[in-house]
Backbone bond lengths (Angstrom), bond angles and torsions (degrees), N, CA, C in turn:
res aa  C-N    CA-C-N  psi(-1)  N-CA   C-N-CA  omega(-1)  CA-C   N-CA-C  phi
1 X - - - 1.459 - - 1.535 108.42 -
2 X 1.395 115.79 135.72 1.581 123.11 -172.96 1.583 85.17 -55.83
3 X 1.574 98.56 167.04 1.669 121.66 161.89 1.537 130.52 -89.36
4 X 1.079 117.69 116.14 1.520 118.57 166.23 1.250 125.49 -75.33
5 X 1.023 126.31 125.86 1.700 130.38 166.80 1.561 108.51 -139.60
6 X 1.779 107.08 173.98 1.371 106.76 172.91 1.055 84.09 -95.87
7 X 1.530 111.05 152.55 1.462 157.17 153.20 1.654 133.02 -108.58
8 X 1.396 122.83 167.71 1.335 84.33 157.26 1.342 119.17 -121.70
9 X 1.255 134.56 -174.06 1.499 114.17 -174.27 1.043 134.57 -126.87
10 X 1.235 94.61 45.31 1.528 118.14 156.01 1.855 125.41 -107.35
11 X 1.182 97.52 4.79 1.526 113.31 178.09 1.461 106.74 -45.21
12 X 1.536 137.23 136.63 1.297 134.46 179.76 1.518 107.31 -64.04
13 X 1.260 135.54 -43.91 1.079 151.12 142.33 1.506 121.30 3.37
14 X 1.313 102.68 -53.58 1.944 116.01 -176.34 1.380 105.55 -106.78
15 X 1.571 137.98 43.59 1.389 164.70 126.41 1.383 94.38 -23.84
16 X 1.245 100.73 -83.18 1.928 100.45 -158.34 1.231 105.72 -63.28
17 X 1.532 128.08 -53.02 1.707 143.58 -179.11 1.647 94.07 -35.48
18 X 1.370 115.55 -40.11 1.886 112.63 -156.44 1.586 96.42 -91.81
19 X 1.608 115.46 -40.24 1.420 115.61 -170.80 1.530 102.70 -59.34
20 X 1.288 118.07 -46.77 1.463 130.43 -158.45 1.515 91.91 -78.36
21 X 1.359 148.47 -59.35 1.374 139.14 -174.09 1.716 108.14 -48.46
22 X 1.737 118.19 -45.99 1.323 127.77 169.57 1.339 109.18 -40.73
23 X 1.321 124.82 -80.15 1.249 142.67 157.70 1.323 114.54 -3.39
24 X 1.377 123.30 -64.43 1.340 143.32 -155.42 1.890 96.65 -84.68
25 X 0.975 103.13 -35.51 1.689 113.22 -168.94 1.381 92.93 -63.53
26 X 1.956 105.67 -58.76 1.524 99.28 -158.85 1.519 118.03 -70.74
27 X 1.412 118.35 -11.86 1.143 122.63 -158.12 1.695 112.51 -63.19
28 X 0.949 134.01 -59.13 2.038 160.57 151.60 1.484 89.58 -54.47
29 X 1.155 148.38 -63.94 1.572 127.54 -120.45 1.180 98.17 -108.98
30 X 1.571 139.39 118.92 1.467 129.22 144.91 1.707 123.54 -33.75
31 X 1.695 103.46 139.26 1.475 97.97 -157.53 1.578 113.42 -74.87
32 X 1.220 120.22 -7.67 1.528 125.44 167.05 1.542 115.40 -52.26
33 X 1.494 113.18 -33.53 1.503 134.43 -147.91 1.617 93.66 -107.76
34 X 1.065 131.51 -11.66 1.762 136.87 170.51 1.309 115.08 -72.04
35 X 1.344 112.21 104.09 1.424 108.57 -170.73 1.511 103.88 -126.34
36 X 1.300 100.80 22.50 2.103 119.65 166.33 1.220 90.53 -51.49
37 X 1.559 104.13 155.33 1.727 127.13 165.32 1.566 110.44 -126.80
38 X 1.457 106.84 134.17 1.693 95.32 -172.00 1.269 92.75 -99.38
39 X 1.271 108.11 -160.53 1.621 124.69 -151.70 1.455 97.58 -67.88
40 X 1.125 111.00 -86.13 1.699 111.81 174.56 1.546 101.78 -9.81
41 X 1.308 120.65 -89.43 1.473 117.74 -172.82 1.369 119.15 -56.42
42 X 1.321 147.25 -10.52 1.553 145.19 152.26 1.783 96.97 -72.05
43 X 1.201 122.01 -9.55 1.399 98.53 176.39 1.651 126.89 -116.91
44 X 1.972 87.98 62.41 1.445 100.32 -175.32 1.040 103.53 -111.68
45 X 1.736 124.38 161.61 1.691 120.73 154.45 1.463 111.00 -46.06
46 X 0.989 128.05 134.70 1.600 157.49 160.44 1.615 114.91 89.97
47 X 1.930 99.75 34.99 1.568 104.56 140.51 1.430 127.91 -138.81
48 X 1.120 109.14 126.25 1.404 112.74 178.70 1.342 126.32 -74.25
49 X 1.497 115.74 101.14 1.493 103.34 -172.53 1.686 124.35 -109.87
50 X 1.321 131.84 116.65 0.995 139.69 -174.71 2.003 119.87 -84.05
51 X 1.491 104.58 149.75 1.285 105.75 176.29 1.279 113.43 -120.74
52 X 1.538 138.30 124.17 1.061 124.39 134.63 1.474 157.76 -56.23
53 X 1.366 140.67 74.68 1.262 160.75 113.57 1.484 114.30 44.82
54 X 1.371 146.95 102.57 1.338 131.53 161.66 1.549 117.68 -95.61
55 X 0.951 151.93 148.73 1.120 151.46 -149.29 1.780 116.84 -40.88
56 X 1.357 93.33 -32.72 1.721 103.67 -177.48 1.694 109.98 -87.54
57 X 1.211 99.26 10.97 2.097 105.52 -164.71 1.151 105.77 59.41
58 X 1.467 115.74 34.48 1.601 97.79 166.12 1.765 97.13 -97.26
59 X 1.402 109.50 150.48 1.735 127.65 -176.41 1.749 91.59 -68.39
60 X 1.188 110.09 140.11 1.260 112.40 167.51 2.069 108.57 -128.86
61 X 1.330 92.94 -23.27 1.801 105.01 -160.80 1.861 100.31 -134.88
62 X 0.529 98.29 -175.94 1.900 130.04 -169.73 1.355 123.21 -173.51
63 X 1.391 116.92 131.69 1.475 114.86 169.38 1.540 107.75 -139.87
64 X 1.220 152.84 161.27 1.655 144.34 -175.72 1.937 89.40 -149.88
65 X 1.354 103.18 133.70 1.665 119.67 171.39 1.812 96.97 -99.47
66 X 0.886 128.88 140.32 1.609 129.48 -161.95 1.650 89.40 -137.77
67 X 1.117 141.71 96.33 1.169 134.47 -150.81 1.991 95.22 -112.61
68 X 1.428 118.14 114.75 1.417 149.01 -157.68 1.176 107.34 -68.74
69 X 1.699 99.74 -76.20 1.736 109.26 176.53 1.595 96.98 -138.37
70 X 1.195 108.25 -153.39 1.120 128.99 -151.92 1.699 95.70 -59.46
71 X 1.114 128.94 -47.30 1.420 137.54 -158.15 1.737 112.88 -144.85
72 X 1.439 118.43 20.71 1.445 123.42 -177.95 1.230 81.88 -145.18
73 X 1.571 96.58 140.60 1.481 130.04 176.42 1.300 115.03 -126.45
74 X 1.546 129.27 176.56 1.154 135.71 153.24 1.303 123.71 -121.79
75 X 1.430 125.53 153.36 1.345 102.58 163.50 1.397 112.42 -117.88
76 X 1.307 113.93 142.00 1.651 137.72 -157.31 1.691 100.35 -118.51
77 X 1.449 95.20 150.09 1.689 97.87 -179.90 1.362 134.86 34.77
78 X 1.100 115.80 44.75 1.504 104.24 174.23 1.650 100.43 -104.70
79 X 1.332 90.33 139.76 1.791 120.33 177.02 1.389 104.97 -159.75
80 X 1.369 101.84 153.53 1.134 138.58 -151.84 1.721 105.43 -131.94
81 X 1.211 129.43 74.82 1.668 118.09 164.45 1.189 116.72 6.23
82 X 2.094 132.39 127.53 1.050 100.29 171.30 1.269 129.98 -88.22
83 X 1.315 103.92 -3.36 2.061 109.67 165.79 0.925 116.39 -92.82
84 X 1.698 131.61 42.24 1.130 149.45 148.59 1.600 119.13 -107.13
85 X 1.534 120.14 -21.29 1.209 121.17 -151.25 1.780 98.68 -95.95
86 X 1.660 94.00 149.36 2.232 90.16 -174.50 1.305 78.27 125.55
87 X 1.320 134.49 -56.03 1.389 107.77 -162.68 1.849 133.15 -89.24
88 X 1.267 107.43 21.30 1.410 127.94 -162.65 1.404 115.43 77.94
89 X 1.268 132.19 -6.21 1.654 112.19 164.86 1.172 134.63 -16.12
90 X 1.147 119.55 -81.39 1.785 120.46 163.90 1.543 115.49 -11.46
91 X 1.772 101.47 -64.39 1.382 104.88 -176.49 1.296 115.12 -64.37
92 X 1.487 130.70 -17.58 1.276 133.35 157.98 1.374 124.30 -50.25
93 X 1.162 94.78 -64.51 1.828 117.48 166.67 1.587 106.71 -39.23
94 X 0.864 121.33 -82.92 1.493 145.31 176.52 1.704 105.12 -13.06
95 X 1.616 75.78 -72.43 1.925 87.24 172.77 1.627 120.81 -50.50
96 X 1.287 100.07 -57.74 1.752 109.94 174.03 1.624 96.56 -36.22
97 X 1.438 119.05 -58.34 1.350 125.24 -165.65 1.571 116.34 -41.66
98 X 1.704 92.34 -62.23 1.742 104.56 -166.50 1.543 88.63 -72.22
99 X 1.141 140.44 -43.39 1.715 134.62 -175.93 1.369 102.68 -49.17
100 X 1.578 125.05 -49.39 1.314 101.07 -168.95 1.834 125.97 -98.53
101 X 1.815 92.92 6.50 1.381 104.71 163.89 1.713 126.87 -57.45
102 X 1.684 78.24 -49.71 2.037 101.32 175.29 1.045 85.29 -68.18
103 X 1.167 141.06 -76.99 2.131 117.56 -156.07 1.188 101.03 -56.64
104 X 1.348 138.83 -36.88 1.829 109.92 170.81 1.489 123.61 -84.87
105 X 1.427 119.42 13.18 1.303 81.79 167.86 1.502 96.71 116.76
106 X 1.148 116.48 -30.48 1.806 118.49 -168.24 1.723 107.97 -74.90
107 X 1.406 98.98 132.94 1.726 91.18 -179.85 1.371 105.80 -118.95
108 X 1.263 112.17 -1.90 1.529 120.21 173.15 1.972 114.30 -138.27
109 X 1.582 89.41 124.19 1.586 87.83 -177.67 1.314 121.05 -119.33
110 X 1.029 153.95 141.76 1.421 140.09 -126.41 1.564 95.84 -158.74
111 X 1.413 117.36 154.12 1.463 110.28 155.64 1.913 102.42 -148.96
112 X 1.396 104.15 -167.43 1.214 113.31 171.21 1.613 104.42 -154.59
113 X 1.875 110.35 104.91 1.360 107.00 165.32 1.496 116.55 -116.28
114 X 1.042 127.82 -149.55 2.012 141.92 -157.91 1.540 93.59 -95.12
115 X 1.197 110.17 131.62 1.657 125.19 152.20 1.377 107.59 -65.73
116 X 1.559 132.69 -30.17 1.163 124.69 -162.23 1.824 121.10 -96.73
117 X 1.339 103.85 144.66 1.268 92.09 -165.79 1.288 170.04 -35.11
118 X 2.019 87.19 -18.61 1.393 113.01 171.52 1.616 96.96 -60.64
119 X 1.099 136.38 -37.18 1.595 129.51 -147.86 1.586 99.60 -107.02
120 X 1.352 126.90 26.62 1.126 131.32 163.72 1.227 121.98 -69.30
121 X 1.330 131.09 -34.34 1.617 131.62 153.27 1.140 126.03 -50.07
122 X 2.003 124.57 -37.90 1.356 112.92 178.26 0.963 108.06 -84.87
123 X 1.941 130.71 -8.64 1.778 131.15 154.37 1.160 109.41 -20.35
124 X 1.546 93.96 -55.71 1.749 105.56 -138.87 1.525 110.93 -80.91
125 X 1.831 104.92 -30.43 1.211 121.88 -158.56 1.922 94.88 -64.68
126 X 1.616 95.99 -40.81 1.672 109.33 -164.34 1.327 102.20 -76.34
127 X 1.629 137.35 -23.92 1.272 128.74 -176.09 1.665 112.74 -78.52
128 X 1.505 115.31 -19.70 1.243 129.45 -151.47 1.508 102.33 -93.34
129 X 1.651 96.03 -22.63 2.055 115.81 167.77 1.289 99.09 -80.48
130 X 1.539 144.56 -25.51 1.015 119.47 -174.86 1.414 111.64 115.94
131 X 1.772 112.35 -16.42 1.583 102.43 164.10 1.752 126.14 -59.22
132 X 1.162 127.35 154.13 1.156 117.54 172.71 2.005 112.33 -129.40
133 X 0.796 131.63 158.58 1.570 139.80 -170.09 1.717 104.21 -57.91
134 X 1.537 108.21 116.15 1.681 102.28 168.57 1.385 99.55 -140.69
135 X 1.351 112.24 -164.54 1.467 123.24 -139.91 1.516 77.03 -91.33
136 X 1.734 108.30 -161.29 1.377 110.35 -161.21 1.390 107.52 -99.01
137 X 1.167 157.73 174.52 1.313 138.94 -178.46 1.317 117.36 -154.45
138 X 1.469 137.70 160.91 1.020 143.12 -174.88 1.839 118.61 33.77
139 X 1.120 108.70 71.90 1.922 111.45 177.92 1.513 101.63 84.35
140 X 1.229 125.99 -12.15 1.265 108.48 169.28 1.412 122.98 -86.72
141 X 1.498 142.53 148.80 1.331 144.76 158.08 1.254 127.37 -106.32
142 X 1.262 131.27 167.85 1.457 145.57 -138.90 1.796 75.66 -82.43
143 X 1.865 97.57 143.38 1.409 116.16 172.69 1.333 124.93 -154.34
144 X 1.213 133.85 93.86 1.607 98.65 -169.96 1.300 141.09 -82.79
145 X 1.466 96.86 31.34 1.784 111.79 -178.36 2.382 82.32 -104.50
146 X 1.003 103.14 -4.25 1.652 86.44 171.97 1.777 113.04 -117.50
147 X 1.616 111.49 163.68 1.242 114.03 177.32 1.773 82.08 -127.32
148 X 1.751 100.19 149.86 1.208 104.16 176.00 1.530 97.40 -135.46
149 X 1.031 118.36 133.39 1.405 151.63 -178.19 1.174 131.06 -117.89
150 X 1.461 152.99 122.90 1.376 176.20 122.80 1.872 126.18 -57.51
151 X 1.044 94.29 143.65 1.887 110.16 165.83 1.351 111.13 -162.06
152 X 1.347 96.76 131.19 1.362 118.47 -179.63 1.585 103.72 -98.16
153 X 1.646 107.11 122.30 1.514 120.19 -142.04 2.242 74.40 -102.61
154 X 1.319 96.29 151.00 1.376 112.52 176.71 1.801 111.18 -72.77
């Protein structure tokens, strides 16, 4: 399984990883309803952003912890290459995610992805962790180009 670490994300390196998540956002989503953060903005105090690694250090994945309040987080940007995806990455990612929520401290983790069909896999990926559908949270408002999702971390 590739390696996760923090990085930061602005590395020249994670070019294609950021173009291709952009890409991928705009493709389904009306641009009102894009609430992606590019590199510049994942590279503030109070987000943690991780890289996935394939054996050669080439980036294949991304994930960012966006931490809310005191103990609720979000998770921001995660993608997955799509000639990487089939082999459980995500669920790698995912895990890295909720693992390094519990080591900080987070007891609630939250995200915001696409109602639309392309984003029916990261639905599924997040229901299968145990998030379930809630209202909109922290600066976000009701949309129906978004699904908002929560887990309450043990």
């Amino acid at each position: 399984m590739p390696a996760i670490r923090r990085e930061s994300p602005t590395l020249p390196d994670l070019a294609l990883l950021m173009e291709r998540h952009t890409a991928a956002m705009h493709a389904e989503t009306p641009p009102e309803s894009i609430h992606m953060l590019d590199a510049a903005a994942l590279a503030v105090p109070g987000i943690a952003f991780f890289v996935m690694r394939d054996e050669d250090g080439r980036p294949v994945g991304m994930g960012a912890l966006k931490r809310l309040t005191g103990d609720h987080a979000e998770i921001k940007s995660m993608h997955i290459l799509a000639e990487e995806r089939g082999r459980g990455l995500a669920q790698a990612m995912l895990d890295h995610l909720l693992a390094e929520a519990r080591a900080s401290g987070i007891r609630q983790l939250s995200l915001e992805t696409g109602s639309q069909p392309g984003f029916a896999p990261a639905r599924a990926l997040y229901a299968r962790a145990g998030f379930i559908e809630c209202p909109p949270f922290e600066g976000y408002g009701p949309d129906p180009a978004s699904v908002f999702m929560t887990l309450r971390l043990a």
